[in-house]
Biopython code that builds the backbone (N, CA, C, O; Angstrom):
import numpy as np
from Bio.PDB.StructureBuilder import StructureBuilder

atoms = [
    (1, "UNK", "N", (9.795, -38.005, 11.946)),
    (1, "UNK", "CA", (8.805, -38.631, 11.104)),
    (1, "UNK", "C", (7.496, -37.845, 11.217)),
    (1, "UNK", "O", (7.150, -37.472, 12.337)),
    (2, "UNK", "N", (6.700, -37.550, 10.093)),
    (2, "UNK", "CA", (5.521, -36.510, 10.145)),
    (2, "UNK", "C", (4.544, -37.947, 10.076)),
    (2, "UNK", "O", (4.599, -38.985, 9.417)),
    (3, "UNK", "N", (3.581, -37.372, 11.185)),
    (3, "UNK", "CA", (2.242, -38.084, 10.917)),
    (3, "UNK", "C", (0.980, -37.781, 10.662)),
    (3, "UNK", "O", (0.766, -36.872, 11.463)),
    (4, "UNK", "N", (0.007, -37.956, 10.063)),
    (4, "UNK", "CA", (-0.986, -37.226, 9.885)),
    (4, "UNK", "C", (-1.516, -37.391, 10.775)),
    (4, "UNK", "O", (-1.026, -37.940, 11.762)),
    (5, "UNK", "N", (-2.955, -36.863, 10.669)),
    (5, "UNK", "CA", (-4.363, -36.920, 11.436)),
    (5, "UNK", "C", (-5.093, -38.064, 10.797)),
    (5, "UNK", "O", (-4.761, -38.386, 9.656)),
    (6, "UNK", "N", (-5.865, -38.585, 11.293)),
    (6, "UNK", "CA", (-7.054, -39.301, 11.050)),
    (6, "UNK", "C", (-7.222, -39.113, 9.493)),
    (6, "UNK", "O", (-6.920, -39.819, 8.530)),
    (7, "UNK", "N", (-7.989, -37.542, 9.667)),
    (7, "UNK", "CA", (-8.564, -36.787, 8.510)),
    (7, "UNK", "C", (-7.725, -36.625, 7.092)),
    (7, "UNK", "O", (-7.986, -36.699, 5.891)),
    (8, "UNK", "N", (-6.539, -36.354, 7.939)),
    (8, "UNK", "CA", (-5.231, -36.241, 6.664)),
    (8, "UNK", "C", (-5.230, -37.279, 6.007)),
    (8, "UNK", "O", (-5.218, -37.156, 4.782)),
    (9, "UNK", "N", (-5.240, -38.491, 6.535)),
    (9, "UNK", "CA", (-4.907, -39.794, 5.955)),
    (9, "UNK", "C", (-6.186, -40.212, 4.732)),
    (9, "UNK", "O", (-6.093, -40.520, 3.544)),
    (10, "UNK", "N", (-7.384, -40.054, 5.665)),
    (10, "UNK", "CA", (-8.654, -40.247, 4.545)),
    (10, "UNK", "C", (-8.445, -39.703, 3.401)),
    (10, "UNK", "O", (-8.725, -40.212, 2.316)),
    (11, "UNK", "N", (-7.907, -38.566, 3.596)),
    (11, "UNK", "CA", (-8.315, -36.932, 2.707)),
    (11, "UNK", "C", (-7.336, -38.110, 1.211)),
    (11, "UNK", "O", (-7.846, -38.779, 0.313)),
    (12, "UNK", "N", (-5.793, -37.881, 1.579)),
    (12, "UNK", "CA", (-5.068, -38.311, 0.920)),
    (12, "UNK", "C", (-5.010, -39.734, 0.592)),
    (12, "UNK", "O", (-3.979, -40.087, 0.021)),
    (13, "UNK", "N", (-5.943, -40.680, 0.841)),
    (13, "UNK", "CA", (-6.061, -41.482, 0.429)),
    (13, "UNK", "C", (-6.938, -41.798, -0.617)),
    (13, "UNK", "O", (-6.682, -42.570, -1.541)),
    (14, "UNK", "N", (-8.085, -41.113, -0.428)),
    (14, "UNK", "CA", (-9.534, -40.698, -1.423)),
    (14, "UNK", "C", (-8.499, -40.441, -2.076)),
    (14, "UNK", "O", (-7.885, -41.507, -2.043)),
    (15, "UNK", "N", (-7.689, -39.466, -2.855)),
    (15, "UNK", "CA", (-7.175, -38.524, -4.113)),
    (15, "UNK", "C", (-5.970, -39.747, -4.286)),
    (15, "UNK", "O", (-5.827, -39.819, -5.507)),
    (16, "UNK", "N", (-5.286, -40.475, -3.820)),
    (16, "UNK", "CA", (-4.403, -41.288, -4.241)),
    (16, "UNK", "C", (-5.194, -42.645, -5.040)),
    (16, "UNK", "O", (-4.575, -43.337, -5.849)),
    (17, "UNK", "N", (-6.362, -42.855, -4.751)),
    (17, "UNK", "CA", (-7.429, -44.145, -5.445)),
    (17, "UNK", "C", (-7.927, -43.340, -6.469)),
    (17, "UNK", "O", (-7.940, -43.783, -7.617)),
    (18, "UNK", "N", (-8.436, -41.953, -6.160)),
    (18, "UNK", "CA", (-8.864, -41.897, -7.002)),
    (18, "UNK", "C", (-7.880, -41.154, -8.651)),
    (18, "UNK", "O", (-8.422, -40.539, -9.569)),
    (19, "UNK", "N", (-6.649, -41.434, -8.554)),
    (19, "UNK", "CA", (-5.763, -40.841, -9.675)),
    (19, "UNK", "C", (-6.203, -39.501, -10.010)),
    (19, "UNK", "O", (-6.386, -38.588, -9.205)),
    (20, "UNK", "N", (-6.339, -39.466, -11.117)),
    (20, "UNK", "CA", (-6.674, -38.212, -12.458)),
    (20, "UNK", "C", (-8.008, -37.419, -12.033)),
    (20, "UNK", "O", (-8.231, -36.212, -12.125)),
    (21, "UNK", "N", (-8.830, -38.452, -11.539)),
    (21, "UNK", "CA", (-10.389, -38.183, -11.048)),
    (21, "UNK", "C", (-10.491, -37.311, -10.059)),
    (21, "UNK", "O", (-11.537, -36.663, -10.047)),
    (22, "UNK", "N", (-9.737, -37.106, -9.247)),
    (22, "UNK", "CA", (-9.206, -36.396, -7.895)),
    (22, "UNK", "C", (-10.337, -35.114, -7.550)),
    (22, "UNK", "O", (-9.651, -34.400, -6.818)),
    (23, "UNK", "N", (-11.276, -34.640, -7.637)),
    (23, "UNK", "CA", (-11.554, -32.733, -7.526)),
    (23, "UNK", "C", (-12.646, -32.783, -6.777)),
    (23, "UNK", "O", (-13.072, -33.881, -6.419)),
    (24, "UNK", "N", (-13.221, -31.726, -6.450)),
    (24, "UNK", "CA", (-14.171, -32.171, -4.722)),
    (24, "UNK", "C", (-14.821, -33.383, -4.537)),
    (24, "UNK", "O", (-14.548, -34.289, -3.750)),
    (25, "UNK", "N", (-16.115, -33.252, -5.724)),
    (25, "UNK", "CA", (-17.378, -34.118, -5.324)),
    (25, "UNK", "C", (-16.355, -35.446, -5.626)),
    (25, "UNK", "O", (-16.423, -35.958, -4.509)),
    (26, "UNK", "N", (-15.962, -35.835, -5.962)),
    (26, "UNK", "CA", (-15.302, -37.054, -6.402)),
    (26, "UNK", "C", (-14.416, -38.012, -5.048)),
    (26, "UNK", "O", (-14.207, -39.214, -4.880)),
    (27, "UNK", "N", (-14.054, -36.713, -4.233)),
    (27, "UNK", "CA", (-13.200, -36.410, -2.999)),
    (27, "UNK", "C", (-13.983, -36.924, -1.874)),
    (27, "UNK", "O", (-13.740, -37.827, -1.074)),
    (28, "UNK", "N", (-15.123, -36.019, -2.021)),
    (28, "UNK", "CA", (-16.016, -36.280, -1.209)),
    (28, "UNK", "C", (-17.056, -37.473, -1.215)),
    (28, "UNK", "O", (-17.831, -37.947, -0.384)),
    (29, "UNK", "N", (-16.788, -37.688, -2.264)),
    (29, "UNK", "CA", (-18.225, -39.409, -2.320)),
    (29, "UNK", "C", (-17.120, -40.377, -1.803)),
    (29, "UNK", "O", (-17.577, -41.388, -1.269)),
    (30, "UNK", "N", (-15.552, -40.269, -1.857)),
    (30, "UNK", "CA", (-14.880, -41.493, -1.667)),
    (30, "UNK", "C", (-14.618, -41.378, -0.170)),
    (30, "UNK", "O", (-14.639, -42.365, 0.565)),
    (31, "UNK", "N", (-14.395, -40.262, 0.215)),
    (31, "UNK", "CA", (-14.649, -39.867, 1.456)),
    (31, "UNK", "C", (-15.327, -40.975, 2.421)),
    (31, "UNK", "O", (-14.946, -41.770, 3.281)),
    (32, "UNK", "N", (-16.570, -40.584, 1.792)),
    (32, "UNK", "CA", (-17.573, -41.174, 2.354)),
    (32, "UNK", "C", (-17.764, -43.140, 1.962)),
    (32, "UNK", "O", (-18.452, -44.092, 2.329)),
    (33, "UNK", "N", (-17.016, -42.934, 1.325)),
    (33, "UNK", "CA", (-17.263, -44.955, 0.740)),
    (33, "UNK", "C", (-15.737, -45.064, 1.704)),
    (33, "UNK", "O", (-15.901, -46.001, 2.485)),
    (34, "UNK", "N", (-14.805, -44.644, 1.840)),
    (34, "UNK", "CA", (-13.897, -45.498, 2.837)),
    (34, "UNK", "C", (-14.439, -45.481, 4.119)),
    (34, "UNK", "O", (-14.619, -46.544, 4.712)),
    (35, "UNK", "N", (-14.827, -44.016, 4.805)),
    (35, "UNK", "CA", (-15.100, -43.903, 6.301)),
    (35, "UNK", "C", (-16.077, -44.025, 6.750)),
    (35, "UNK", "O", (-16.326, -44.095, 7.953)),
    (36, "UNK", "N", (-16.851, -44.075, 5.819)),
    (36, "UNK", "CA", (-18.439, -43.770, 6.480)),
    (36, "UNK", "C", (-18.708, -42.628, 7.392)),
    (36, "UNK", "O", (-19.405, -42.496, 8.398)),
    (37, "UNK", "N", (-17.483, -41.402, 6.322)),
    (37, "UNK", "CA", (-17.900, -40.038, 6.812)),
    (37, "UNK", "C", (-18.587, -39.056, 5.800)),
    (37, "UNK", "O", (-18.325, -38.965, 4.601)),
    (38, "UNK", "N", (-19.633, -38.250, 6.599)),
    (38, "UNK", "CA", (-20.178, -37.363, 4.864)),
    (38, "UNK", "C", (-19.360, -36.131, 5.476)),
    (38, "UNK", "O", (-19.141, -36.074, 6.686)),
    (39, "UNK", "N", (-18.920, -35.153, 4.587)),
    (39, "UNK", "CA", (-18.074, -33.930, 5.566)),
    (39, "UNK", "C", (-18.933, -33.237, 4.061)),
    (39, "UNK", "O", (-19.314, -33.630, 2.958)),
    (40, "UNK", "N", (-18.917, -32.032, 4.846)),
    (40, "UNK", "CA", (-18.895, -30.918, 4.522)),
    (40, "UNK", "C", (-18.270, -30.702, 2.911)),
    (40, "UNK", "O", (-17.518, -31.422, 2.255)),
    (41, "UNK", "N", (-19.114, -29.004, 2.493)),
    (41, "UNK", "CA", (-18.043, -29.130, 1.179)),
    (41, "UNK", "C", (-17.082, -28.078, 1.961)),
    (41, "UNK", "O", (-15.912, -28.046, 1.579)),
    (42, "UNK", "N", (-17.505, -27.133, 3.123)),
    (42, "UNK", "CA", (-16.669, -26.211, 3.510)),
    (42, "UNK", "C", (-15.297, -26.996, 4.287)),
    (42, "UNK", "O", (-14.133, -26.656, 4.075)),
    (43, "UNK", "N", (-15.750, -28.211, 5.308)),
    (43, "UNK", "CA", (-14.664, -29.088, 5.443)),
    (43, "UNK", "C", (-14.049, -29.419, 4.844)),
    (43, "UNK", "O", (-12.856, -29.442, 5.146)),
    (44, "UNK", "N", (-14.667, -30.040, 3.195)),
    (44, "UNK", "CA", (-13.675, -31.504, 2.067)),
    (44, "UNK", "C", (-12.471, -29.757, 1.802)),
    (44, "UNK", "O", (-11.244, -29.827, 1.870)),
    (45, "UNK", "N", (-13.126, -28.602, 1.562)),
    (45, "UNK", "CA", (-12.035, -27.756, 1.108)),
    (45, "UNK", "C", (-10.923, -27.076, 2.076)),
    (45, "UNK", "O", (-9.876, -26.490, 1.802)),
    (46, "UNK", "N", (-11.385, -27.301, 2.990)),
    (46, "UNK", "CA", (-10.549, -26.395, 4.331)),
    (46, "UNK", "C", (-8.985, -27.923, 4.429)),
    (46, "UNK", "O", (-7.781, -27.697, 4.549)),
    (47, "UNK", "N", (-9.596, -29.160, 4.331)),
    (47, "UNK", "CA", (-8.865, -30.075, 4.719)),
    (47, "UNK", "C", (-7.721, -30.047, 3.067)),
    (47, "UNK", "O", (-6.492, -30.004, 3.002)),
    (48, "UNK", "N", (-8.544, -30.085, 2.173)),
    (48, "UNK", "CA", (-7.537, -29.992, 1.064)),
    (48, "UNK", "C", (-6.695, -28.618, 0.831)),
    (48, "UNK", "O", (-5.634, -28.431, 0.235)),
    (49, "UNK", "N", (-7.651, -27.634, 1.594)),
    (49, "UNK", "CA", (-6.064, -26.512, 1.305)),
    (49, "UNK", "C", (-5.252, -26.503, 2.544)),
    (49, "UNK", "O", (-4.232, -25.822, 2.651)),
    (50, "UNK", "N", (-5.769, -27.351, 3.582)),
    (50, "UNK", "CA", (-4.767, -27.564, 4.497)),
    (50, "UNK", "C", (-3.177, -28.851, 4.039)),
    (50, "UNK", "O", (-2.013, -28.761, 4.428)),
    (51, "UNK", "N", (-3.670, -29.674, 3.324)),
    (51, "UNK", "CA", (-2.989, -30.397, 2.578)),
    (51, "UNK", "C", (-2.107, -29.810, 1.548)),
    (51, "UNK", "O", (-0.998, -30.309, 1.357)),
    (52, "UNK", "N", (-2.492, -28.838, 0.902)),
    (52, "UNK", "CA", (-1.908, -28.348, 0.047)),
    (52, "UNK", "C", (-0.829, -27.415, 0.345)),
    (52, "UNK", "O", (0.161, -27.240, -0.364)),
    (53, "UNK", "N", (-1.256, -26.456, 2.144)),
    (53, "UNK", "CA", (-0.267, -25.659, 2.273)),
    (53, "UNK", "C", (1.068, -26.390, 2.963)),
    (53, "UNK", "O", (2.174, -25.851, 2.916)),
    (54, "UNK", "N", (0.897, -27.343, 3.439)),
    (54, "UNK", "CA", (1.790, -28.699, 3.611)),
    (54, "UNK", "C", (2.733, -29.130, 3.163)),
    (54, "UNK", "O", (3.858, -29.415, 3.572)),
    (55, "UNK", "N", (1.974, -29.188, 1.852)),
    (55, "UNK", "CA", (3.251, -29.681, 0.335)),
    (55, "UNK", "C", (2.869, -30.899, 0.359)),
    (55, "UNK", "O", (3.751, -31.579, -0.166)),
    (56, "UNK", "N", (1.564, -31.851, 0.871)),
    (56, "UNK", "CA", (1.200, -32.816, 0.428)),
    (56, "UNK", "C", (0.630, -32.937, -0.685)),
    (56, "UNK", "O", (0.560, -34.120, -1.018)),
    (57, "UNK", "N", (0.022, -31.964, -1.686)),
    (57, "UNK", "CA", (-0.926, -32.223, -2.122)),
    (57, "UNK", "C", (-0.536, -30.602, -3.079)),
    (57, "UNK", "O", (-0.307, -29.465, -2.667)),
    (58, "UNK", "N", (-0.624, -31.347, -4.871)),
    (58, "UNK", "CA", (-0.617, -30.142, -5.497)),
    (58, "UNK", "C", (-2.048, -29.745, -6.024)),
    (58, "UNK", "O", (-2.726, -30.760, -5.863)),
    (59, "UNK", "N", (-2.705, -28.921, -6.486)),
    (59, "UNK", "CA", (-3.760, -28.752, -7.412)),
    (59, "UNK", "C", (-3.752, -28.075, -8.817)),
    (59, "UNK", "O", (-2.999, -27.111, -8.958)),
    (60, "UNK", "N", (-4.364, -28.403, -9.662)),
    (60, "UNK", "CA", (-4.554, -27.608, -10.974)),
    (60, "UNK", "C", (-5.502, -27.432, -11.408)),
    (60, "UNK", "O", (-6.173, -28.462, -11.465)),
    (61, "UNK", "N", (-6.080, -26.379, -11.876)),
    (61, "UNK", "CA", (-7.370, -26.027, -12.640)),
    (61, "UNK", "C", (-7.734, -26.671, -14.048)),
    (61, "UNK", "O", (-7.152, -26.395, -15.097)),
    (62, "UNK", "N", (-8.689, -27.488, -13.926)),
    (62, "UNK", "CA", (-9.441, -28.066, -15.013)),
    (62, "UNK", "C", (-10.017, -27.185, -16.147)),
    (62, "UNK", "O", (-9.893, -25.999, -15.842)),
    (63, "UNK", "N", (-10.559, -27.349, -17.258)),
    (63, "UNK", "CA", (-10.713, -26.588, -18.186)),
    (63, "UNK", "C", (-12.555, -26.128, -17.794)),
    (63, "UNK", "O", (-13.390, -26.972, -17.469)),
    (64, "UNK", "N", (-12.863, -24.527, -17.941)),
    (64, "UNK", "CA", (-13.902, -24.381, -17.285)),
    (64, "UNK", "C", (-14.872, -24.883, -18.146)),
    (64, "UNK", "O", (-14.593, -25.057, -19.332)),
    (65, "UNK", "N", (-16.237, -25.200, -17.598)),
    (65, "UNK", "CA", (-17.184, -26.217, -18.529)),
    (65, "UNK", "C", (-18.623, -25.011, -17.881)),
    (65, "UNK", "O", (-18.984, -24.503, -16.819)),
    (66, "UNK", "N", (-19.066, -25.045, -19.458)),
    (66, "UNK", "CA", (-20.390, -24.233, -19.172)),
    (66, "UNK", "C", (-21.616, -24.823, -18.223)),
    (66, "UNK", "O", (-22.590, -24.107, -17.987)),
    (67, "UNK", "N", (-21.521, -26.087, -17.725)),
    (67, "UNK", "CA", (-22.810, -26.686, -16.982)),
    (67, "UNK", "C", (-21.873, -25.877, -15.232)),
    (67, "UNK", "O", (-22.598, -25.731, -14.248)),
    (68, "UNK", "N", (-20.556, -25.520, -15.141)),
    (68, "UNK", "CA", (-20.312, -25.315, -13.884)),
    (68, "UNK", "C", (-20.333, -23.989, -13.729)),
    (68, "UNK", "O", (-19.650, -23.411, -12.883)),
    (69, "UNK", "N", (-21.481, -23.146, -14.908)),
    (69, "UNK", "CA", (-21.343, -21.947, -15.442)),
    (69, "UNK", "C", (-19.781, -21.114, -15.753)),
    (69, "UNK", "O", (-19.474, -20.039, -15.237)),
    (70, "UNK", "N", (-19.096, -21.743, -16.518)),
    (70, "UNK", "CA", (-18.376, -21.555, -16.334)),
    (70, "UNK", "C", (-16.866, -21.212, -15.644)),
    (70, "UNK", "O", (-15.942, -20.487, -16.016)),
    (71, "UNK", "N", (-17.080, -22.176, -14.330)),
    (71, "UNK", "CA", (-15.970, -22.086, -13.725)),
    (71, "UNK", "C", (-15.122, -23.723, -13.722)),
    (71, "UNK", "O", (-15.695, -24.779, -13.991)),
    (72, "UNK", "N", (-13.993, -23.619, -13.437)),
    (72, "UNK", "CA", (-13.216, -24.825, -13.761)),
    (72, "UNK", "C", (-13.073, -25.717, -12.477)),
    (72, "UNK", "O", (-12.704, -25.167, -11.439)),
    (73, "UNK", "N", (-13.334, -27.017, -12.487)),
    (73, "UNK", "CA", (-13.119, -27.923, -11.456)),
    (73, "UNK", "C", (-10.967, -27.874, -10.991)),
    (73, "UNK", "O", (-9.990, -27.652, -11.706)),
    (74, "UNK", "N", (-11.090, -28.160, -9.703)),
    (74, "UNK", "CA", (-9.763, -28.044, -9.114)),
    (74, "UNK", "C", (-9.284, -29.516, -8.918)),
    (74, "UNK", "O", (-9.752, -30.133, -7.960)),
    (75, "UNK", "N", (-8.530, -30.034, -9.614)),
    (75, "UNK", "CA", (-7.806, -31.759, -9.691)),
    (75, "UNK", "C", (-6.829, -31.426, -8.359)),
    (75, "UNK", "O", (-6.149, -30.455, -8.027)),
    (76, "UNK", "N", (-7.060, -32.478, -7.890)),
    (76, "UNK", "CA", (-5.745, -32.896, -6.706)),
    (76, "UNK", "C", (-4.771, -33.375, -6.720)),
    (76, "UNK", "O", (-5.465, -33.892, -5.844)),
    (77, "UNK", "N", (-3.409, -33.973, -6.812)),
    (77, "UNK", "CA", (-2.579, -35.072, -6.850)),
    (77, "UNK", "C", (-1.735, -35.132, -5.718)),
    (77, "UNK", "O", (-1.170, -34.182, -5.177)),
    (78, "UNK", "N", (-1.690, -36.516, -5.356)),
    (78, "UNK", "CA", (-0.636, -36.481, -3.989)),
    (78, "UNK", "C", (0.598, -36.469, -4.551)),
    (78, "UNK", "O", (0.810, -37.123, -5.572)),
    (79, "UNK", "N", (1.428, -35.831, -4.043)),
    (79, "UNK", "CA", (3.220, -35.131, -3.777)),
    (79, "UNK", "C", (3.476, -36.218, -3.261)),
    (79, "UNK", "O", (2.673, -36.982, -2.726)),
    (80, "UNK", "N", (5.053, -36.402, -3.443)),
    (80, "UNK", "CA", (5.978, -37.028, -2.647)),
    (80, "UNK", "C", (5.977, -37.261, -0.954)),
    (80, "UNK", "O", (6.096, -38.322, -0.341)),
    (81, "UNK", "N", (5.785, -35.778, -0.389)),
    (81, "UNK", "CA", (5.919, -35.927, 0.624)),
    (81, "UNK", "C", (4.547, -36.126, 1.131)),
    (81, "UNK", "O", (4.503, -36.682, 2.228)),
    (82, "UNK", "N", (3.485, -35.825, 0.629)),
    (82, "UNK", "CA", (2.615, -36.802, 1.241)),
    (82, "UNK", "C", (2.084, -37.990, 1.231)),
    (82, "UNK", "O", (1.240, -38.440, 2.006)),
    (83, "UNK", "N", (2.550, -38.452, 0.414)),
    (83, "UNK", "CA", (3.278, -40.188, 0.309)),
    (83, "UNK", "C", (3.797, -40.710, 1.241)),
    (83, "UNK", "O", (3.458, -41.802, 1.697)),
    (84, "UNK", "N", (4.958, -39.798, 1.781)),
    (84, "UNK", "CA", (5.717, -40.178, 2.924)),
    (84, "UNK", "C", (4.937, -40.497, 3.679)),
    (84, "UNK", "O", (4.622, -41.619, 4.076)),
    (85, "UNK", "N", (4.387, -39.012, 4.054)),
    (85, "UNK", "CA", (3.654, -38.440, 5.149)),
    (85, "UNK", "C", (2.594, -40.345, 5.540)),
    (85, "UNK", "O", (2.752, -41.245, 6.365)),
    (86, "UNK", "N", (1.839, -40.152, 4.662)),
    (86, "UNK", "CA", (0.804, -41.501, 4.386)),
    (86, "UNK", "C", (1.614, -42.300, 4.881)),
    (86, "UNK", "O", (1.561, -42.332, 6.110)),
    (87, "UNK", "N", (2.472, -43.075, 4.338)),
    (87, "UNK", "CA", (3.368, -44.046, 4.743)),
    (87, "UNK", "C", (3.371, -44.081, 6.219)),
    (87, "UNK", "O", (2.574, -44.622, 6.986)),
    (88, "UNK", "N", (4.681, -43.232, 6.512)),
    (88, "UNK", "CA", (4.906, -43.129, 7.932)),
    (88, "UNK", "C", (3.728, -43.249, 8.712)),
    (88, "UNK", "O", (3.990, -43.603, 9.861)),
    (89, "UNK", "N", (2.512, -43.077, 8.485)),
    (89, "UNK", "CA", (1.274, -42.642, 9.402)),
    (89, "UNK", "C", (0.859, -44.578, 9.615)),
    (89, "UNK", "O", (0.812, -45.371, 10.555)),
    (90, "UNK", "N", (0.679, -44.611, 8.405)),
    (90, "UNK", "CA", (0.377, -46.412, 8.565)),
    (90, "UNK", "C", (0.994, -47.126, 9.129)),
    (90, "UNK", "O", (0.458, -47.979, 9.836)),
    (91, "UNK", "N", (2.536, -47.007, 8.992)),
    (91, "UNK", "CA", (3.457, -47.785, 9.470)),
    (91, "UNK", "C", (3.397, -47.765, 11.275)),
    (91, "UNK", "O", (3.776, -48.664, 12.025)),
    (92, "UNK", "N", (2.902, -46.672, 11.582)),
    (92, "UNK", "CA", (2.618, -45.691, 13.212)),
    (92, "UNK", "C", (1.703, -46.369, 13.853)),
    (92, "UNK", "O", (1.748, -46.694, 15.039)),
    (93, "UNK", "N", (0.419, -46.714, 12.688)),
    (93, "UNK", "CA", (-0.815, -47.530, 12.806)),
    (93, "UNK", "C", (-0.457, -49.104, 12.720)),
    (93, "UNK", "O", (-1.291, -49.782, 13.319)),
    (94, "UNK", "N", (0.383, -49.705, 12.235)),
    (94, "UNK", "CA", (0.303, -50.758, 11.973)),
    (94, "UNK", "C", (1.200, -51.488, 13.749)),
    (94, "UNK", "O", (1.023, -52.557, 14.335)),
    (95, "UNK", "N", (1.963, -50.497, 14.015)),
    (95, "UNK", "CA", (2.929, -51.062, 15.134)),
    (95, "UNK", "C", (1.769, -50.480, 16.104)),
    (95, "UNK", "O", (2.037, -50.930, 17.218)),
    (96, "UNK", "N", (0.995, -49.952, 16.157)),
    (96, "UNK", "CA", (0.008, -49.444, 17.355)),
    (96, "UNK", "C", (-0.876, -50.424, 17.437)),
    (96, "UNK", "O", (-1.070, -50.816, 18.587)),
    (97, "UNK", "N", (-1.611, -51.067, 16.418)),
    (97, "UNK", "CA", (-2.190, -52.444, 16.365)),
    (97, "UNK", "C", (-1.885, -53.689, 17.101)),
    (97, "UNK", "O", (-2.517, -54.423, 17.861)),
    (98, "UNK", "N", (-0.430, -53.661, 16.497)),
    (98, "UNK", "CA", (0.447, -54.970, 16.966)),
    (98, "UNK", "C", (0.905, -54.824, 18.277)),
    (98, "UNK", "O", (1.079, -55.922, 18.804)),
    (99, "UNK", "N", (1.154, -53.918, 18.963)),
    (99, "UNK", "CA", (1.272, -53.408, 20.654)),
    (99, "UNK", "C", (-0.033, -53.528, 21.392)),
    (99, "UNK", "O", (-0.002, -53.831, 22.584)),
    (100, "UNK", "N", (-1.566, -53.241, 20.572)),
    (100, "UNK", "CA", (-2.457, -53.754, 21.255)),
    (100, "UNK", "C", (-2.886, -55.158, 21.686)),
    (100, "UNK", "O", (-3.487, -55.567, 22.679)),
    (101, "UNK", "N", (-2.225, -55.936, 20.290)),
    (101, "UNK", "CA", (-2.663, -56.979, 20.340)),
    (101, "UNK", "C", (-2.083, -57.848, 21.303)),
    (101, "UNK", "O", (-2.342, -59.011, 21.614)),
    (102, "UNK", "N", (-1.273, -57.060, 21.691)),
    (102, "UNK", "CA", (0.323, -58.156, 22.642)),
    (102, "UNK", "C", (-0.449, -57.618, 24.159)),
    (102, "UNK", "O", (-0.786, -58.475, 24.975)),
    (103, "UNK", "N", (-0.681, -56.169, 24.434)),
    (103, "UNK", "CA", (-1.636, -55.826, 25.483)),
    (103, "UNK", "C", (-2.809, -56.422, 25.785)),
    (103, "UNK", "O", (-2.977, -56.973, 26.872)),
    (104, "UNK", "N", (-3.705, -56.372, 24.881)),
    (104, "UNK", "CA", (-4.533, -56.738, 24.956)),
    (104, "UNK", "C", (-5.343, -58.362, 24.220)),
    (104, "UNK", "O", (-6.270, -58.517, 23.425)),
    (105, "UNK", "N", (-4.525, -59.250, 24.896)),
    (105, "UNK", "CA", (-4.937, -61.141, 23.723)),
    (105, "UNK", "C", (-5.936, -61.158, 23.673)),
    (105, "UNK", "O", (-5.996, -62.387, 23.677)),
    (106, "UNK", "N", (-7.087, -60.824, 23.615)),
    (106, "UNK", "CA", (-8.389, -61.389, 23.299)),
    (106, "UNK", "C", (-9.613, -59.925, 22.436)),
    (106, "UNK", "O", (-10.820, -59.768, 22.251)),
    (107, "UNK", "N", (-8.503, -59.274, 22.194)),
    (107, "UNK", "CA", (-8.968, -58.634, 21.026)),
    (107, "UNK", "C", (-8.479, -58.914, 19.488)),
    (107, "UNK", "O", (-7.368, -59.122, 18.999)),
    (108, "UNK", "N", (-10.307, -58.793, 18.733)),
    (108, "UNK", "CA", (-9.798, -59.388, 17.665)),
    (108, "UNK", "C", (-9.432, -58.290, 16.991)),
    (108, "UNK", "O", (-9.672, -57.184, 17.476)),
    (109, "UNK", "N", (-8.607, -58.461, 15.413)),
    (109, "UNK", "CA", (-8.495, -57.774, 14.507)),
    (109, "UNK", "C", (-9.142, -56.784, 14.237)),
    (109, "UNK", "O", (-8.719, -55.629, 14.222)),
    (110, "UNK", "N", (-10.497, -57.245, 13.943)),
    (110, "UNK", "CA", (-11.331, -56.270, 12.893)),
    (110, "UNK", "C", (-11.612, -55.716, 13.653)),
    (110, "UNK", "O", (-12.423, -54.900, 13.216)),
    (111, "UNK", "N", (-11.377, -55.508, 15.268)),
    (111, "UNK", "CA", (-12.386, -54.672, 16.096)),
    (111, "UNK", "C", (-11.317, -53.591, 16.312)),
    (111, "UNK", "O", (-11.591, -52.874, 17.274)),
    (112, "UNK", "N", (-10.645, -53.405, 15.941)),
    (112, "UNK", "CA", (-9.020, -52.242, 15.837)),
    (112, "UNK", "C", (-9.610, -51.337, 14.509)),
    (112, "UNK", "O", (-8.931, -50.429, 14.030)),
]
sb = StructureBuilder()
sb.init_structure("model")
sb.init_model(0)
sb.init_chain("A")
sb.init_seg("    ")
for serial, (resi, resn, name, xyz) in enumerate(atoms, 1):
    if name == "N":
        sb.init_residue(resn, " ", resi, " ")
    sb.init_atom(name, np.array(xyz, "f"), 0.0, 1.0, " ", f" {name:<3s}", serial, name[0])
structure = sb.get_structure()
C-alpha cells in the first residue's frame, strides 16, 4: 500500500477540490485555506512535479494569455493512482486516530 506524505496529501487534495481550476496560484491559495500553510512558488512546483513524476498527477498546458505575457498556465488533474495513493493514506490516518483514541481515553477528537 503507497502512502503519502503530509505534503502529498495537501498537494493532491487542493487539485482534487479544486477540479478544472487546478494550476499554481489556485494550488497555492487552497493550499493555504486547508492547512494554514503559505509554501513557496518554488515548493507549490517542486511538490507538483514530484507528484507528477509518480503518476499521481497529470498536467496540461492552458492556452497562452497575453496578461501572462504570453506564456500558458499548467492545469493539474489527479490520476487514478493518486486517488489510491490519497485513499490508502486516509484510511492509514483514520486507523492511527482510532488506536490513539483506545491509547490514549481522554483525548479529544479535534485535538488529533
Amino acid at each position: 500500500m503507497k502512502t503519502l506524505t503530509l505534503d502529498e496529501s495537501i498537494f493532491l487534495a487542493a487539485i482534487l477540490i479544486l477540479e478544472d481550476g487546478a494550476y499554481g496560484v489556485a494550488i497555492r491559495r487552497k493550499v493555504l485555506e486547508l492547512a494554514g500553510k503559505s509554501v513557496s512558488y518554488g515548493t507549490l512546483y517542486s511538490h507538483l512535479d514530484q507528484l507528477f513524476r509518480k503518476g499521481y498527477v497529470t498536467k496540461a498546458f492552458g492556452k497562452p494569455s497575453a496578461e501572462r505575457g504570453g506564456r500558458s498556465k499548467i492545469y493539474y488533474k489527479v490520476l487514478p493512482a493518486g486517488l489510491i495513493a490519497l485513499r490508502s493514506t486516509i484510511f492509514l490516518q483514520h486507523a492511527l486516530q482510532k488506536s490513539l483514541r483506545q491509547a490514549i481515553p481522554d483525548l479529544e477528537t479535534d485535538e488529533i
